[in-house]
VMD Tcl script that draws the C-alpha trace (Angstrom):
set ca {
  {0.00 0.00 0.00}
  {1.03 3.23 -0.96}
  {0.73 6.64 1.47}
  {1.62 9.90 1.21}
  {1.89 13.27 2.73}
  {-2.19 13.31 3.82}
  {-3.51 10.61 3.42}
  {-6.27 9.41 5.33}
  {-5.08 6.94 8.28}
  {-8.63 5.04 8.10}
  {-7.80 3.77 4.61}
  {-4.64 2.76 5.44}
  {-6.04 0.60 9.16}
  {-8.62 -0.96 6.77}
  {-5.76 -2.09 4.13}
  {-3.61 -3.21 7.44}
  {-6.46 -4.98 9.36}
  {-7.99 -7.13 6.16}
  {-4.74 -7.78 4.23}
  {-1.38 -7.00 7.18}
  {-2.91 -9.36 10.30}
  {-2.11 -12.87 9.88}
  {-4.63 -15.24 10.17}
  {-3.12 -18.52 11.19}
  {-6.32 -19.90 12.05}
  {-7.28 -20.08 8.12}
  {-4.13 -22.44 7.17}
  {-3.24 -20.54 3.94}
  {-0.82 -18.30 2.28}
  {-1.80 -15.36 3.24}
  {-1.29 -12.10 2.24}
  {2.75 -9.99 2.40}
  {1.70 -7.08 3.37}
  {3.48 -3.55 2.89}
  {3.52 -0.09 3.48}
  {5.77 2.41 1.38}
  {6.12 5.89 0.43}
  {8.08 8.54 -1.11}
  {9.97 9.43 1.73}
  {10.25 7.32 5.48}
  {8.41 9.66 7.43}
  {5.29 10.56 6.35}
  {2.84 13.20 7.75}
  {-0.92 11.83 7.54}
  {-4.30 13.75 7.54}
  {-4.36 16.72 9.06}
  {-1.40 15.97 10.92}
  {-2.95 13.40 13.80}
  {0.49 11.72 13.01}
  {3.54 10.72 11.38}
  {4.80 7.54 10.07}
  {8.61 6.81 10.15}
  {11.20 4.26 9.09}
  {8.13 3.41 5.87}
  {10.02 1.55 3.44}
  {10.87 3.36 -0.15}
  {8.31 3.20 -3.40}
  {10.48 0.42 -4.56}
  {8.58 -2.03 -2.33}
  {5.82 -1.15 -4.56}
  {8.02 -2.71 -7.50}
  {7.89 -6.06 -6.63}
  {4.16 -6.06 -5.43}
  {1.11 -8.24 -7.07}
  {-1.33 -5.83 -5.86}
  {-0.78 -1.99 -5.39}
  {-3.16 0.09 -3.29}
  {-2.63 3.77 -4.03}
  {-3.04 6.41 -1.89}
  {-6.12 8.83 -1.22}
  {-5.90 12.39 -0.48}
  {-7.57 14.81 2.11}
  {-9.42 15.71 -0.77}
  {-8.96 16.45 -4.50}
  {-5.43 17.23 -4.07}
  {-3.28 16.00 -6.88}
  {-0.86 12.76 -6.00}
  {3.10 13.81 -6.10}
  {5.31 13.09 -8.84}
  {6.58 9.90 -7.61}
  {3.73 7.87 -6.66}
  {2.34 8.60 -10.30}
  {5.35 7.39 -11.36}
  {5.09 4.44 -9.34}
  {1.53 3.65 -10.21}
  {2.73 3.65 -13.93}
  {5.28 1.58 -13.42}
  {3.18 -1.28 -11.68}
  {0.51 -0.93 -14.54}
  {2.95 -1.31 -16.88}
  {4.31 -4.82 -15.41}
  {0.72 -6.16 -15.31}
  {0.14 -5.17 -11.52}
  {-3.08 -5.29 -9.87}
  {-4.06 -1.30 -8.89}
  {-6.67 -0.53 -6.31}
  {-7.67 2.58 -4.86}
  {-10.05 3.67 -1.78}
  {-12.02 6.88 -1.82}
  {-10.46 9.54 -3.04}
  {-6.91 7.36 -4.35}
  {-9.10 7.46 -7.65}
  {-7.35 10.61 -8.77}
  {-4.25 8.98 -8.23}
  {-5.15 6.10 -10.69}
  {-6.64 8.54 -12.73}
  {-4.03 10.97 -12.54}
  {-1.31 8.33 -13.41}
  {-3.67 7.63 -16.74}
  {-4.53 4.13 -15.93}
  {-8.17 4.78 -15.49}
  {-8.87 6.59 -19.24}
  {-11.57 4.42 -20.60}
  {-12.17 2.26 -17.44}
  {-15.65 2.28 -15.64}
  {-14.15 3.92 -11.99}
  {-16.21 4.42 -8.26}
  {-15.31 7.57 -7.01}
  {-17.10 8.94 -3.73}
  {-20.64 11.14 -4.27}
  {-18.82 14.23 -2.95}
  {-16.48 14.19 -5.48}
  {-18.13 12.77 -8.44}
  {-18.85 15.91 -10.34}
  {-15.62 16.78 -10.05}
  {-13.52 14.37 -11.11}
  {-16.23 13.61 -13.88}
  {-14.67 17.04 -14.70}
  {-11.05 16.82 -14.42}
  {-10.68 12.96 -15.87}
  {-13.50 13.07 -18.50}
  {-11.82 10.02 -19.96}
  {-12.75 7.82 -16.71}
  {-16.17 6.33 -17.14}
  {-17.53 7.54 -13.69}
  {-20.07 4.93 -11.61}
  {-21.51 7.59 -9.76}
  {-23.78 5.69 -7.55}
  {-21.80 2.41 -6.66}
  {-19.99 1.09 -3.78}
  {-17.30 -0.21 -5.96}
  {-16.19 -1.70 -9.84}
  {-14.33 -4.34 -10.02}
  {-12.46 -3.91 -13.84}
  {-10.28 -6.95 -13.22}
  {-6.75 -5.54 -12.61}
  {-8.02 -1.81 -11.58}
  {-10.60 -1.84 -8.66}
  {-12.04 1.28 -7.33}
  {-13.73 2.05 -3.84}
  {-16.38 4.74 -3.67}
  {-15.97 6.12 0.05}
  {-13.90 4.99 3.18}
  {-16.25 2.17 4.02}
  {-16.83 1.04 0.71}
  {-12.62 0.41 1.13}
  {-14.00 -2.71 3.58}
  {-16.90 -3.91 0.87}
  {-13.95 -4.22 -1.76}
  {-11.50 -5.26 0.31}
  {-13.61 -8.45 1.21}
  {-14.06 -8.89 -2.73}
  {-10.76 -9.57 -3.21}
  {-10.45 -11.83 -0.61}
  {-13.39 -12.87 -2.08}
  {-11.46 -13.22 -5.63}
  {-8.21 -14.52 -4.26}
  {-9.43 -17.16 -1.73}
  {-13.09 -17.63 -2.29}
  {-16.01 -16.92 -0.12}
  {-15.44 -18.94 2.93}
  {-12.19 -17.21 3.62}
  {-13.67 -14.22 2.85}
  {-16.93 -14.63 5.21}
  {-14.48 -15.83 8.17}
  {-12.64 -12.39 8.04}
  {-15.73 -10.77 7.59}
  {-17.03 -11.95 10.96}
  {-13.86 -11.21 12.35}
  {-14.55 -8.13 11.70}
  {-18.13 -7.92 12.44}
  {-19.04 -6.34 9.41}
  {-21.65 -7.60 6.98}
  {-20.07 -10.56 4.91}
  {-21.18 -9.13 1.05}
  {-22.28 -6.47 -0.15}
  {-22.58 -6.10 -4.09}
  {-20.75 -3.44 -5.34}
  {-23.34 -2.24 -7.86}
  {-25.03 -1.43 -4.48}
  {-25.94 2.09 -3.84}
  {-23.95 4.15 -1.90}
  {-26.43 6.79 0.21}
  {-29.10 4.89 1.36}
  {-31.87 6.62 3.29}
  {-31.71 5.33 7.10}
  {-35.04 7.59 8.58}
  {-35.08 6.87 12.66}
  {-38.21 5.02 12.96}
  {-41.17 6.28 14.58}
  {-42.80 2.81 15.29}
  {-40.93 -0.05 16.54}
  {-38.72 -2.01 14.53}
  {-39.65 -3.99 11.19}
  {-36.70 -3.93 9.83}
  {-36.12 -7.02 6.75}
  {-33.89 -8.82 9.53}
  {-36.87 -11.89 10.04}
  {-37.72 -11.82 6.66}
  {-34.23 -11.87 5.49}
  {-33.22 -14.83 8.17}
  {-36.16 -16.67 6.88}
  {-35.43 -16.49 3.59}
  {-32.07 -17.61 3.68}
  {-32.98 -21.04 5.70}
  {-35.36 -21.67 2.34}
  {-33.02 -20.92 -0.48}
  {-33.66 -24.65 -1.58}
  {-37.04 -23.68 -2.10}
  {-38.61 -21.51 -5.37}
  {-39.29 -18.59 -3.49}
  {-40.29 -15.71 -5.10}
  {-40.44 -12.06 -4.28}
  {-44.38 -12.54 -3.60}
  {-43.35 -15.29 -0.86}
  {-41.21 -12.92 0.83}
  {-43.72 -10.39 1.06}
  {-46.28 -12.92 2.17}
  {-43.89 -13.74 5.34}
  {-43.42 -9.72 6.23}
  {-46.87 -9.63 5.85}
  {-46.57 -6.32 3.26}
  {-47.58 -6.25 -0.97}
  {-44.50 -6.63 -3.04}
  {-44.35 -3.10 -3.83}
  {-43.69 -1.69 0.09}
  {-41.10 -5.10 -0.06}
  {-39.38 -3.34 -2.66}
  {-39.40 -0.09 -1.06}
  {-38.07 -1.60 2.24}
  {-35.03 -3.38 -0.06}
  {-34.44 -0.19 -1.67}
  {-34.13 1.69 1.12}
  {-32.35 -0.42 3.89}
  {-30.15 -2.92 1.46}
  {-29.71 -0.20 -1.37}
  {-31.25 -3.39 -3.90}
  {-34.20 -5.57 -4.91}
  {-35.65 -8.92 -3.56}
  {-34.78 -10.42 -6.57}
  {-31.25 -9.27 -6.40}
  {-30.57 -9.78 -3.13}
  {-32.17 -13.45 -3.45}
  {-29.89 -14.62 -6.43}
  {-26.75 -13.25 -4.48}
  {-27.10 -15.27 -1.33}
  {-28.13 -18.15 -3.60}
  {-25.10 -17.81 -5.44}
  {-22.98 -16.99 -2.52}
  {-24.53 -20.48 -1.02}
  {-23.26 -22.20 -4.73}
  {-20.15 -20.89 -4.08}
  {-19.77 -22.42 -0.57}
  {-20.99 -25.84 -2.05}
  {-18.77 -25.85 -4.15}
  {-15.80 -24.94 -1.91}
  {-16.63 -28.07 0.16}
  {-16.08 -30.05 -2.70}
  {-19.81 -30.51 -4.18}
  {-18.54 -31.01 -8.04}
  {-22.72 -32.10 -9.07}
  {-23.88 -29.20 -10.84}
  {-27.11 -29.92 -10.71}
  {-26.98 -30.81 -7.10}
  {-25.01 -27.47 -6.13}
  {-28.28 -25.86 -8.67}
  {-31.14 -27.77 -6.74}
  {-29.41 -27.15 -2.84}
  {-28.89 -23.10 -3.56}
  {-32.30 -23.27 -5.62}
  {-30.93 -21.60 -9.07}
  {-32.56 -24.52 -10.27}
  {-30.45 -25.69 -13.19}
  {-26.80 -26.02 -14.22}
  {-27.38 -24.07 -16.87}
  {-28.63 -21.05 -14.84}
  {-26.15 -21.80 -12.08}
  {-23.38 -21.38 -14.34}
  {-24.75 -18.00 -15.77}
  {-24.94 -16.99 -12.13}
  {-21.90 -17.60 -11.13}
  {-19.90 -16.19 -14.06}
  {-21.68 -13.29 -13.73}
  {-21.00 -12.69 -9.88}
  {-17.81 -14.13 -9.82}
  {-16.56 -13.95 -13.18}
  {-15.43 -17.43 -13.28}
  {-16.81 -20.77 -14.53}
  {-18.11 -23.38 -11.86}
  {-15.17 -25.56 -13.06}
  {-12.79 -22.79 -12.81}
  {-14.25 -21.89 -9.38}
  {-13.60 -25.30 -8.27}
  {-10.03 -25.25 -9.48}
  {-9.35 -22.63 -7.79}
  {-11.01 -22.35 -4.34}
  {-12.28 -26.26 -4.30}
  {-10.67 -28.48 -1.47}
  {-7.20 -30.03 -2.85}
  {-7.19 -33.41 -3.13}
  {-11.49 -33.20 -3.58}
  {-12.77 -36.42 -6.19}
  {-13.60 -35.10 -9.56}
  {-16.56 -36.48 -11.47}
  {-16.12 -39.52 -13.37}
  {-18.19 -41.32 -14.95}
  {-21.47 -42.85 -13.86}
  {-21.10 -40.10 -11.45}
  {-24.47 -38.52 -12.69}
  {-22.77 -35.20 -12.92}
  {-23.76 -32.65 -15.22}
  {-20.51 -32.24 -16.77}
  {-20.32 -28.14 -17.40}
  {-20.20 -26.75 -20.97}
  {-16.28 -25.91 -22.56}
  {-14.78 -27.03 -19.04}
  {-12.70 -30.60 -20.61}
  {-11.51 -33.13 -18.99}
  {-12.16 -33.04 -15.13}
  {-9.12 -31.57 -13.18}
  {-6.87 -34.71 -11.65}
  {-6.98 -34.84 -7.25}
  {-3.95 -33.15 -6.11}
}
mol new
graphics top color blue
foreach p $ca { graphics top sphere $p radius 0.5 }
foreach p [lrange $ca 0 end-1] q [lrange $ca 1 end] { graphics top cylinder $p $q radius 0.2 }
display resetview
């Protein structure tokens, strides 16, 4: 992670607490960790404190993923952090900025033609400045395969859990999730100001209806049975969605189904149309559109990469679905 002079300290604990801790408990490679800057000692935000002894922008050289720095506010990066952004795009580097580090990607050129996040405050602005950028005004974060964006400081967590998310699947990531405490996914096409009025009757919040619906997934439930438990019409269950999760039923349904898929298949579940039926998606053909479109992979290349090594691929007579374009089943480890 880069910092420099300003930069917001609650980035930086958010980069140190998801990808600097080590997690022993997990029993994988886990994350190096860096900081590094332009100079040793650097002066953050409004001066609450200094860093010394931070290692040089070379570390940044030899990293796989580089997290640039944000600013107080639209203040334009220094001279050698742009260079050292460019550098790391140019060696095939994964670039990721929280907040405000946007105009540091974009400012280093790597974000001309790319679809970036950028926080609400600022939108306008950098709309302005970078018109090349393809600004998401109203997300929590894009994911653009090696250049990931973060709308505001706590949309740094949301993406931060996605690439745990990406790099060790979603078991990992939901175990540092509840380390954290902090909700285990939230979609980053998900809005970022959601209306929160204080409540002037007691509680119905979707919490019951939300619990309920996730012990059912199995099950064809539709947006009408979810209404039917909270005992509302489907349009005030939309309007509820909308305003506390920042989505719709439907949404919301088919990523928790497709979270559950994901878990299923972590575990080692290699029948397609039994991973379909469990997470109710229904069929392999509409569990691997599902999953390809939230995770970007294949269920076969899921499997490869965040199934259990060692886990028995499908032979035959194994009644498996075998997947479309996937070939020959991978070999146990």
């Amino acid at each position: 992670m880069l910092v420099d002079a300003g930069s917001n300290p609650f980035e930086m604990g958010i980069a140190t607490e998801l990808f600097g801790l080590r997690r022993p408990e997990l029993d994988i490679e886990w994350y190096d960790f860096t900081l590094c800057a332009p100079a040793p000692g650097v002066r953050m935000h409004d001066g609450f404190f200094t860093l010394s002894g931070v290692p040089g922008l070379a570390a940044a050289d030899a990293a796989d993923t580089v997290i640039v720095p944000n600013r107080p506010d639209d203040t334009p990066p220094t001279a050698p952090v742009v260079a050292a952004i460019r550098r790391a795009a140019d060696r095939g580097a994964r670039l990721v900025s929280f907040c405000t580090g946007a105009y540091a990607l974009a400012a280093a050129g790597v974000l001309d033609g790319r679809p970036a996040a950028i926080h609400w405050r600022w939108a306008d602005r950098f709309a302005a400045r970078h018109p090349a950028v393809r600004v998401r005004r109203d997300v929590l974060f894009v994911d653009d395969g090696d250049v990931l964006t973060a709308a505001g400081s706590a949309a740094a967590l949301d993406l931060g859990l996605h690439l745990i998310r990406r790099d060790h699947g979603a078991e990992v990531a939901n175990h540092v999730s509840r380390r954290l405490v902090f909700a285990a996914h939230r979609d980053g096409g998900q809005r970022q100001f959601i209306e929160r009025p204080v409540p002037a009757v007691p509680d119905a919040s979707l919490a019951p209806v939300l619990a309920w619906a996730v012990e059912r997934l199995d099950r064809p439930l539709t947006v009408a049975d979810l209404a039917g438990y909270a005992a509302v019409s489907p349009a005030t269950l939309h309007r509820r969605f909308a305003r506390e999760l920042g989505t719709t039923p439907l949404a919301w349904l088919t990523g928790e189904r497709v979270a559950l898929a994901c878990r299923l298949i972590e575990r080692g579940e290699y029948r397609l149309e039994v991973v379909a039926r469990t997470s109710g998606l229904g069929t392999a053909a509409n569990l691997r559109t599902q999953v390809r479109r939230r995770t970007g992979l294949s269920p076969s290349a899921y499997r490869a990469r965040f199934g259990p090594a060692g886990a028995a691929a499908p032979g035959p007579g194994s009644g498996s679905v075998p997947e479309k374009g996937a070939g020959p089943a991978p070999r146990p480890c």
